[in-house]
TORGUTOR-88301 format. One record per residue (C-alpha): residue number from 1; y, z, x. Coordinates in nm, 2 decimals, padded with zeros to 4 digits. Example, Ala and Ser with C-alpha at 12.3 -4.5 7.8 and 13.67 -1.06 7.14 Angstrom:
2
[r 1 [-00.45 00.78 01.23]]
[r 2 [-00.11 00.71 01.37]]
END
This chain:
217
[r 1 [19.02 -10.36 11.02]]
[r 2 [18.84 -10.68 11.03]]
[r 3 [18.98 -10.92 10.72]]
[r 4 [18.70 -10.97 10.46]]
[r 5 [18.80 -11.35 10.46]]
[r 6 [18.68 -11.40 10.85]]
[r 7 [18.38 -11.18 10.79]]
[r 8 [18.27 -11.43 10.50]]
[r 9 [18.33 -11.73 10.70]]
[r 10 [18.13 -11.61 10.97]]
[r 11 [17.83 -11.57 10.77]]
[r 12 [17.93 -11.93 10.61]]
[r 13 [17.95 -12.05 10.99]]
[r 14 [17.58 -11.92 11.01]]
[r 15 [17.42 -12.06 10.70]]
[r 16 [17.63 -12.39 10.74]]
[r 17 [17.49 -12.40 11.13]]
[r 18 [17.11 -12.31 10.98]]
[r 19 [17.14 -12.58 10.69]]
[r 20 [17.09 -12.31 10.50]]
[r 21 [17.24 -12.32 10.13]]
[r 22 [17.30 -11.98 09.99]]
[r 23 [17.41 -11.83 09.67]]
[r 24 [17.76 -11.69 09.69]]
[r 25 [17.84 -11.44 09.45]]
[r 26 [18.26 -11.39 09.39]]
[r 27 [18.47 -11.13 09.24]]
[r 28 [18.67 -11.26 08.98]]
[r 29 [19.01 -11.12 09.15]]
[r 30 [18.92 -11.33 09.44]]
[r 31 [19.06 -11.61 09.25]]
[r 32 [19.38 -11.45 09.27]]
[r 33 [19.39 -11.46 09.65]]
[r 34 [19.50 -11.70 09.86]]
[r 35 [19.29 -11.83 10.13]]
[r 36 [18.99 -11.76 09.87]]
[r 37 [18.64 -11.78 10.04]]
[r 38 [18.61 -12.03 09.79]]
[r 39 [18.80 -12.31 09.94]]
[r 40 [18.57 -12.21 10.24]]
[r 41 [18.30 -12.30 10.04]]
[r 42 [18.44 -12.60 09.84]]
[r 43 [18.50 -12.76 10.18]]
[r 44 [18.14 -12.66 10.38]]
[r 45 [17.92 -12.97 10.45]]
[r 46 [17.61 -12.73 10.32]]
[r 47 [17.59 -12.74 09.93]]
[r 48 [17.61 -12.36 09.80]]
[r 49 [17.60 -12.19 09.52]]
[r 50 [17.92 -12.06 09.37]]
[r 51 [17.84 -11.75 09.14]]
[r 52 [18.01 -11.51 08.99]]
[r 53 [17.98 -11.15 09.03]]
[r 54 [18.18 -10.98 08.73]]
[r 55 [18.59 -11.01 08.76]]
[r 56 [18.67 -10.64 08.82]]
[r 57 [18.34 -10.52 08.93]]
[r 58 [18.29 -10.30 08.66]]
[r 59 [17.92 -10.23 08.54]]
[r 60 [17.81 -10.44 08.26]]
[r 61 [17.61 -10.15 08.10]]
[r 62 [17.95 -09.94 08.05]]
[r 63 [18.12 -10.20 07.90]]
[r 64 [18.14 -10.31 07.51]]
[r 65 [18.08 -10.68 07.42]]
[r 66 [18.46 -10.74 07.39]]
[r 67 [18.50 -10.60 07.75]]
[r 68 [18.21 -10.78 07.89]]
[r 69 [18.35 -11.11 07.74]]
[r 70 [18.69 -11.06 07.86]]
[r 71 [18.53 -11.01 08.22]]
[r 72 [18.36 -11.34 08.17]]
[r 73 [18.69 -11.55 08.00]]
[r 74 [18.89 -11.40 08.30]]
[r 75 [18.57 -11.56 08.52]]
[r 76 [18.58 -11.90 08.40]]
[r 77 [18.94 -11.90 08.36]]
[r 78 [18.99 -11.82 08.78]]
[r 79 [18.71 -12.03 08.83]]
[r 80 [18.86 -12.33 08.70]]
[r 81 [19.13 -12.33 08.92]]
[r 82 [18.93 -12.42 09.15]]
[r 83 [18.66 -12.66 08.98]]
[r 84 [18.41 -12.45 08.99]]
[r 85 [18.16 -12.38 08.71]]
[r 86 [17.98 -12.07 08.77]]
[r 87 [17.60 -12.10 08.66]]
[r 88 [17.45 -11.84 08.88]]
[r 89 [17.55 -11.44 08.78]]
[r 90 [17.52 -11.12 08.97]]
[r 91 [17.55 -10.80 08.79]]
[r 92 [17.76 -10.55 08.97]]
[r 93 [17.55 -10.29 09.13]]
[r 94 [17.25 -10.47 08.96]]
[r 95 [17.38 -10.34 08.60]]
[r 96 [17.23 -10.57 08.33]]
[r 97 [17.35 -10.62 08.03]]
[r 98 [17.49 -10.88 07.75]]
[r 99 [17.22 -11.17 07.87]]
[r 100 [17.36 -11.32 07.56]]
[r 101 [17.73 -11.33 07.67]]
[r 102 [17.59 -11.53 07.96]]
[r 103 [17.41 -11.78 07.78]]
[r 104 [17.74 -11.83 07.59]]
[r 105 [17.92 -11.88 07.89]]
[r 106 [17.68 -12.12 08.01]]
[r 107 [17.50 -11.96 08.26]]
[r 108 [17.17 -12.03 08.36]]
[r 109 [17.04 -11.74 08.61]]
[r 110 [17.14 -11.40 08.69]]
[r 111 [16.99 -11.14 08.95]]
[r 112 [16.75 -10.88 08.77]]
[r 113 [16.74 -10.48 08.89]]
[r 114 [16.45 -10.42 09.13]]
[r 115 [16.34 -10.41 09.47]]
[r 116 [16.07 -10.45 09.75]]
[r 117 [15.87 -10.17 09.63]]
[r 118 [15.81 -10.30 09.28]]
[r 119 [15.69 -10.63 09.19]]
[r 120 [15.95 -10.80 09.36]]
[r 121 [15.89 -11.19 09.40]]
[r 122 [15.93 -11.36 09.06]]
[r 123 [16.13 -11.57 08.87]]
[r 124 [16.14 -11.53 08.51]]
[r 125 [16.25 -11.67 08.16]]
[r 126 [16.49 -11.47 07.93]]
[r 127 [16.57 -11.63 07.64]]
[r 128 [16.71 -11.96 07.81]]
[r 129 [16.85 -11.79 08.12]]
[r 130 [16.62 -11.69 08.47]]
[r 131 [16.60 -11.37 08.60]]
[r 132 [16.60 -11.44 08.97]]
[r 133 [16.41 -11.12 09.07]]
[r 134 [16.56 -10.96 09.41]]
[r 135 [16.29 -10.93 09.64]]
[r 136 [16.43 -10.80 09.95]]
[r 137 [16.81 -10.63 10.11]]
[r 138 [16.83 -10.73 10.43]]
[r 139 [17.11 -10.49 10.47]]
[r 140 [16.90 -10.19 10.43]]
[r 141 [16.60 -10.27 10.64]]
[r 142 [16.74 -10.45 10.94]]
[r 143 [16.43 -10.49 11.15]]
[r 144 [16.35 -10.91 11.14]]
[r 145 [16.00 -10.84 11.24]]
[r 146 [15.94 -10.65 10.90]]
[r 147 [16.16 -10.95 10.73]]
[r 148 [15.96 -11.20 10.88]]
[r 149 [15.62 -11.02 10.79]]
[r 150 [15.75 -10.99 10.41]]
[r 151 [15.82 -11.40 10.42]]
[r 152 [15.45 -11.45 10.59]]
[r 153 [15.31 -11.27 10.22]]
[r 154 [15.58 -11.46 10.01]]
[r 155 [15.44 -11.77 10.19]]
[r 156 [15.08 -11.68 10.15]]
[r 157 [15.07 -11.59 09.81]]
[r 158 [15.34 -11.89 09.69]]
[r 159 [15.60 -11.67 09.58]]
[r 160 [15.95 -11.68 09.58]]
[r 161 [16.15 -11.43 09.82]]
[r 162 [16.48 -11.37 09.70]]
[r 163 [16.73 -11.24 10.01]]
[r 164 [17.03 -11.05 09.93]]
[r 165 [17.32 -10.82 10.12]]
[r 166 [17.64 -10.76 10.10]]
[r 167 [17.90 -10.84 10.33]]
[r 168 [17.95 -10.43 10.43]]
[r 169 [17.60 -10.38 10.50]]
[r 170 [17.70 -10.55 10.82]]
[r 171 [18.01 -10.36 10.98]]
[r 172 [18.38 -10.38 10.95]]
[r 173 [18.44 -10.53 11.26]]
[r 174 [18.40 -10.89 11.43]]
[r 175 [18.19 -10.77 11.69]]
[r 176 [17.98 -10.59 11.46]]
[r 177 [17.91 -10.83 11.21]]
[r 178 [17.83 -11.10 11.48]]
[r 179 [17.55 -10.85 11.66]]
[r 180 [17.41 -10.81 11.29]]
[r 181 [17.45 -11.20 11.28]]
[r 182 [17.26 -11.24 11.61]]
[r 183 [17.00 -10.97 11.57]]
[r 184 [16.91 -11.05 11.21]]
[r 185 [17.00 -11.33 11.09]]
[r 186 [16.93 -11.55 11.41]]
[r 187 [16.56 -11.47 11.44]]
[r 188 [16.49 -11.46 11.06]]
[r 189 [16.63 -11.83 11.00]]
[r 190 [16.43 -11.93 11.36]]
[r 191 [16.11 -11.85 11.19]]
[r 192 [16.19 -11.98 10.85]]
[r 193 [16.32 -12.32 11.00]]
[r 194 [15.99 -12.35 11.15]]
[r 195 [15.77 -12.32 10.84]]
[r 196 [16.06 -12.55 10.66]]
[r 197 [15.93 -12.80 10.92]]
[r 198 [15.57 -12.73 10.83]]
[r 199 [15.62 -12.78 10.45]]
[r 200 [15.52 -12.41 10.36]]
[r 201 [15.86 -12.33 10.26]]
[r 202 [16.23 -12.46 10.11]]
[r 203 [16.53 -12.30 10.12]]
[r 204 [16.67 -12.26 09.77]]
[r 205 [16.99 -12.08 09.60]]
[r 206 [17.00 -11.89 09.30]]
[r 207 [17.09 -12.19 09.08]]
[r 208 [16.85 -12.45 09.29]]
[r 209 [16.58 -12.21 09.24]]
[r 210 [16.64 -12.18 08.88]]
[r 211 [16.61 -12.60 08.85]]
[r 212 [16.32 -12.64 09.02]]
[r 213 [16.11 -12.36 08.79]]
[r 214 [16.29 -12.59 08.44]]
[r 215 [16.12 -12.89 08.62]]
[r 216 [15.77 -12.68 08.55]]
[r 217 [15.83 -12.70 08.18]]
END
């Protein structure tokens, strides 16, 4: 089976070749490992976002407030081995719960539940955290005409479109995940680079997002 570690740096190959920063959501137990994506990311030349996306992956709604705050000391504690402060947060399996425990942790944005088929391209204010609304998984509708179509409305109407996958929606193999790459990725970052270029469009992460809506207010 293809390691996990080369199937994240390929994607961080992609987004580092694009110039495209990205929000990178890590297990806690990833800290443990060595080789961690994270000194990947510590060492790319693009400037992403280092989140965190619960230690075990257990769902936040199942947990008690102790158990939820353990999650987040164990968090912050693997973090800091490597000097990273985690601001952004991504609930596993979109499970939200104890916004407070993230303020308390310092945290300043977390990914909401939702999809494409409800009102999907917002950012919004919770107490003093964002909820970064997901607008669209690219892993379940693979098509980059319908992707680029659903940027054309985000870009119309000035709204935020919030990406997201995981790294299996892609294949278990090398050869797999580079065809997704090419065939999905590839043309959707083509397109986007060229409205960049226009001025109808930045590329943001979770976090970067999240400062330039506090510049509003």
């Amino acid at each position: 089976m293809f390691a996990a570690l080369s199937a994240r740096a390929l994607f961080v190959e992609t987004f580092n070749d694009f110039e495209v920063p990205v929000t990178f959501a890590i297990r806690g137990q990833l800290t443990e490992v060595n080789n961690s994506i994270l000194k990947i990311l510590l060492e790319s030349p693009v400037k992403h976002d280092i989140g965190a996306h619960g230690y075990y992956h257990r769902e936040f709604t199942n947990l008690s407030r102790n158990e939820a705050e353990n999650e987040l000391n164990l968090i912050s504690a693997g973090m800091n081995k490597f000097s990273i402060v985690p601001r952004s947060f991504v609930f596993p399996k979109n499970c939200v719960a104890h916004l407070d425990l993230l303020e308390k942790y310092g945290y300043k944005c977390y990914r909401g539940y939702g999809g494409f088929m409800n009102d999907c391209m917002y950012i919004e204010k919770k107490g003093r955290l964002y909820d970064i609304h997901p607008s669209f998984c690219i892993g379940q509708v693979k098509n980059p005409t319908f992707s680029r179509k659903i940027l054309d409305i985000a870009i119309a109407k000035k709204l935020p479109f919030h990406i997201w996958f995981h790294l299996w929606n892609f294949g278990e193999t090398k050869e797999s995940i580079q065809r997704s790459i090419n065939n999905v990725f590839f043309p959707l970052f083509k397109y986007a680079k060229k409205k960049e270029k226009s001025s109808l469009l930045t590329f943001e992460t979770m976090l970067s997002a999240t400062e330039e809506v506090e510049k509003l207010f």
